[in-house]
N, C-alpha and C positions, 0 to 999 in steps of 0.2 A: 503494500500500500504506500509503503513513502517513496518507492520509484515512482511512482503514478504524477502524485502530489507534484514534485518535482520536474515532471515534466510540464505539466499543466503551467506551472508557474513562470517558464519562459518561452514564453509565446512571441513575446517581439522585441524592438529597442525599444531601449528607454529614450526619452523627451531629450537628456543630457545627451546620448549617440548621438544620436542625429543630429543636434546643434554640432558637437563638433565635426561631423561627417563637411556638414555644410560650411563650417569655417574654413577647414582646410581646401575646397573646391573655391568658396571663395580667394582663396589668398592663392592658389595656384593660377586662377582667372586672370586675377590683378598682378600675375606676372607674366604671362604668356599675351596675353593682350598685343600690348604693348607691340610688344616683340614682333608680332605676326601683322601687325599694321605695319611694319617697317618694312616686310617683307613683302607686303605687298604694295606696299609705296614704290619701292626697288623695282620691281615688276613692270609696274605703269612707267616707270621712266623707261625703261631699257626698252619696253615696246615703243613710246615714241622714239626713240635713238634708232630703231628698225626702223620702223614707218618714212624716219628724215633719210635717213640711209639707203632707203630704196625711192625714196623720192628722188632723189640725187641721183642716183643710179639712171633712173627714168629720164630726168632733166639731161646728162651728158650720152644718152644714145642718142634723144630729142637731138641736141647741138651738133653729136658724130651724124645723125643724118643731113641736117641744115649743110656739115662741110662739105658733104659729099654729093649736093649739090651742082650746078650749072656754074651760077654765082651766089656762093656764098654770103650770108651776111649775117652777123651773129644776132643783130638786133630782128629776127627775124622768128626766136624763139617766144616773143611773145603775141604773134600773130594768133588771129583764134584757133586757123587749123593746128598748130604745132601744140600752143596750148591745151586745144583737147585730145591732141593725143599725147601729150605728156601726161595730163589726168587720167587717163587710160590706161597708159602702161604704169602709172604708179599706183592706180586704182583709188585715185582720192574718193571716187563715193559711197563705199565699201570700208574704207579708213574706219576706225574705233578710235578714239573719240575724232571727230571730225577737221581736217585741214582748216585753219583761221588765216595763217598767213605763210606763203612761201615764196621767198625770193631764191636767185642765185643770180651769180657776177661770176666774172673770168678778169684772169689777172689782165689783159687789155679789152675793152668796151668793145672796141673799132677795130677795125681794117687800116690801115694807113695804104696809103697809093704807093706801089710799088711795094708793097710786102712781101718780104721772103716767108719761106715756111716756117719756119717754125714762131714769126710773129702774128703771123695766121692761126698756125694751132695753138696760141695763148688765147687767141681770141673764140675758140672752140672749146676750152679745157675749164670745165668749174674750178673753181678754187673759192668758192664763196655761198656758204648756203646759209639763210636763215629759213625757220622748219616751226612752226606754232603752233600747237592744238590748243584743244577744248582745258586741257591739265597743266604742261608743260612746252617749255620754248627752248633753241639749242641751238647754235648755232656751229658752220664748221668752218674753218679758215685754216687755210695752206695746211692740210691735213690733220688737221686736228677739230675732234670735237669739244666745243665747249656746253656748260649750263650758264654761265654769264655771257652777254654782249660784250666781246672784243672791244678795245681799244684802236684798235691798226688791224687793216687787212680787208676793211670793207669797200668797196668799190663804191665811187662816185654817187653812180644809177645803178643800181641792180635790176636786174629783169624778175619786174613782180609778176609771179605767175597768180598766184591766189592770193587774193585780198577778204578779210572778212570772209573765209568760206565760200567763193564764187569764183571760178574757172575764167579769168581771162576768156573773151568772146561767148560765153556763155549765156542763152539770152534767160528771161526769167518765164516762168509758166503760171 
C-alpha cells in the first residue's frame, strides 16, 4: 500500500519546476537573440554585395557589347535599349529587396578623337559602381568594395542607370 500512495503523489511538476524551466529558456533566448539577428543582418548584406556584383557584371557585358559595336560610344549605355537590357541581364525586377539607385563610371567618360586602344577600353571598363536597395548601399571603386561613399574615385557623370527604382527609358503603366 505505501508503493501505491507514493506513486499517486507524483503526478506532475511543481509550480517552482516550471518557473525555473522557464527562466532558464528565458535567459538562453536573451542570448541567442541577439546573436542570430546578426546573423542574419550579415546575410542581407552579403546578398546585396551579390545583387551589386552581378549588376556590374551585367553593366560591363552591356559596355563589352556597346565596344563591339560599328561606332562605339560609351555614353550610349544609358540609352533605353541598352538600359533595358542591362535590367534584364541583371534581372532588377526579380531583385529582393528592390534596385533604388545604380550608377557606374569608367575611368575615362569619353572617346577623345584619335584614341588609341587601350584609351578606348578605359572608356568601356567599369571601374565605378554605386548599387542601393530597399536595406543597404555599396559602393565599388578600382576594385574594391566599399559600405561607405568613397572619397576619390568617382567619376565626374556617372551613367545613372536606375534612379528611384525605375529602369532608364522605362515608361510607366
Amino acid at each position: 500500500m505505501k508503493k501505491r500512495n507514493l506513486k499517486s503523489n507524483n503526478k506532475g511538476f511543481t509550480l517552482v519546476e516550471l518557473i525555473v524551466v522557464l527562466v532558464i529558456l528565458a535567459i538562453l533566448a536573451a542570448i541567442l537573440v541577439p546573436a542570430l539577428l546578426g546573423y542574419i543582418d550579415s546575410a542581407r548584406n552579403k546578398q546585396t554585395l551579390l545583387n551589386a556584383r552581378s549588376a556590374m557584371t551585367a553593366a560591363q557585358a552591356e559596355m563589352s557589347a556597346i565596344y563591339g559595336t560599328r561606332n562605339p560610344d560609351p555614353n550610349n549605355i544609358v540609352s533605353a535599349n541598352h538600359a533595358k537590357n542591362l535590367s534584364a541581364t541583371a534581372d532588377f525586377a526579380n531583385l529582393s529587396p528592390k534596385v533604388k539607385e545604380f550608377e557606374v563610371g569608367c575611368e575615362s567618360m569619353s572617346i577623345p578623337d584619335g584614341a588609341t586602344k587601350s584609351e578606348m577600353h578605359k572608356a568601356f571598363t567599369i571601374n565605378y559602381v554605386h548599387y542601393q536597395d530597399e536595406r543597404v548601399e555599396v559602393w565599388y571603386v578600382d576594385g574594391e568594395w566599399l559600405d561607405t561613399k568613397p572619397t576619390e574615385g568617382i567619376p565626374d557623370a556617372p551613367y545613372d542607370i536606375v534612379t528611384e527604382g525605375k529602369v532608364k527609358g522605362e515608361t510607366s503603366n
